[in-house]
BADO-871944 format. One record per residue (C-alpha): z, y, x; residue in one letter. Coordinates in steps of 0.2 Angstrom, whole numbers, plus 5000, padded with zeros to 4 digits. Layout:
N
ZYXA
...
//
This chain:
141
500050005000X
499950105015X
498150155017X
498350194999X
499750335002X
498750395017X
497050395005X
497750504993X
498750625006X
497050625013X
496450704997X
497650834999X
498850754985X
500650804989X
502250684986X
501450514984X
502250384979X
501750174977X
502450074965X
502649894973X
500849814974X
500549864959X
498950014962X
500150144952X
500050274963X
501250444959X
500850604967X
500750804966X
499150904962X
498651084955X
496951004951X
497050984931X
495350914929X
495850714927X
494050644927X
493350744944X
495050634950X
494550494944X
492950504952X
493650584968X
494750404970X
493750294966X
492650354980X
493750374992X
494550204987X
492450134988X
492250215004X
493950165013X
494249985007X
492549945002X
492549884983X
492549974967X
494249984960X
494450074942X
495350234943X
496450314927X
497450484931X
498750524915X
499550684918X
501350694920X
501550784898X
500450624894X
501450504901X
503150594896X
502250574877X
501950394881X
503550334887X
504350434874X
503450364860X
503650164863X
503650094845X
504949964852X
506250094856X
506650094838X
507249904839X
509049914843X
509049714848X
507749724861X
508149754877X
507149904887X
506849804905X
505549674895X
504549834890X
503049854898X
501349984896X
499549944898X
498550084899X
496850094895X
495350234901X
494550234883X
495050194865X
494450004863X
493449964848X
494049954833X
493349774829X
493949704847X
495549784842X
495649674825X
495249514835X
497049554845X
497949594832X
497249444821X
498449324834X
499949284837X
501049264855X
502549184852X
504049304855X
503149414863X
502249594854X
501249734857X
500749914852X
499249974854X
499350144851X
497750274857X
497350234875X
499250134878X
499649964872X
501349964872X
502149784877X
503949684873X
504149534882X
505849464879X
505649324893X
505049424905X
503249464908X
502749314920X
502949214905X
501849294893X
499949274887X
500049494886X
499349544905X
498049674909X
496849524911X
497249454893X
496849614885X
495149684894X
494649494892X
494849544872X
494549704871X
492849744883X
492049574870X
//
């Protein structure tokens, strides 16, 4: 995650921060033009690793919004360390979105709420059907 830090300092971002290796990069920027970011990354990532990795910049109000409005905070018996967010860089398809919801997963659930799908996986996200993979796999059909 090192040549990521030093890829986005390069870019002049300030603060940056990795989370685990996860890809989730945090970081400080007066640019507030999120897709010319996007693009910006996405090359620089291109250009330094040498694949395409996909690229989403939300905005710190965005993301306050997001974390703020988890349908599953309402739930008093859940338990907030099983939560987990997928974002998404577009609104999927509405009929892609019906196929999702047309399943069940056991104990686990989801949210899908704009460009967020909001996920609770009481035990523990290496045991659910629910990853990133699962849900492009449904929702890019």
């Amino acid at each position: 995650m090192d040549i990521i830090k030093q890829l986005y300092i390069g870019l002049g971002y300030k603060n940056v921060q990795t989370y685990i290796q996860s890809g989730n990069v945090i970081f400080q920027t007066q640019d507030i033009n999120t897709p010319d970011m996007e693009i910006r990354i996405a090359k620089q990532l291109l250009k330094t690793i040498g694949f395409e990795i996909p690229v989403l910049v939300i905005k710190f109000e965005e993301m306050m919004h997001i974390f703020q409005n988890n349908p599953f905070l309402h739930i008093t018996t859940s338990n907030t360390a099983t939560y987990y967010i997928t974002f998404l860089s577009s609104i999927p398809d509405k009929i892609n979105v019906e196929k999702l919801k047309s399943k069940t997963y056991d104990v686990d659930h989801f949210a899908l709420i704009g460009r967020s799908i909001y996920i609770d996986c009481p035990t523990g996200y290496c045991n659910t059907k629910l990853t990133n993979i699962f849900f492009e796999k449904i929702l890019s059909s």
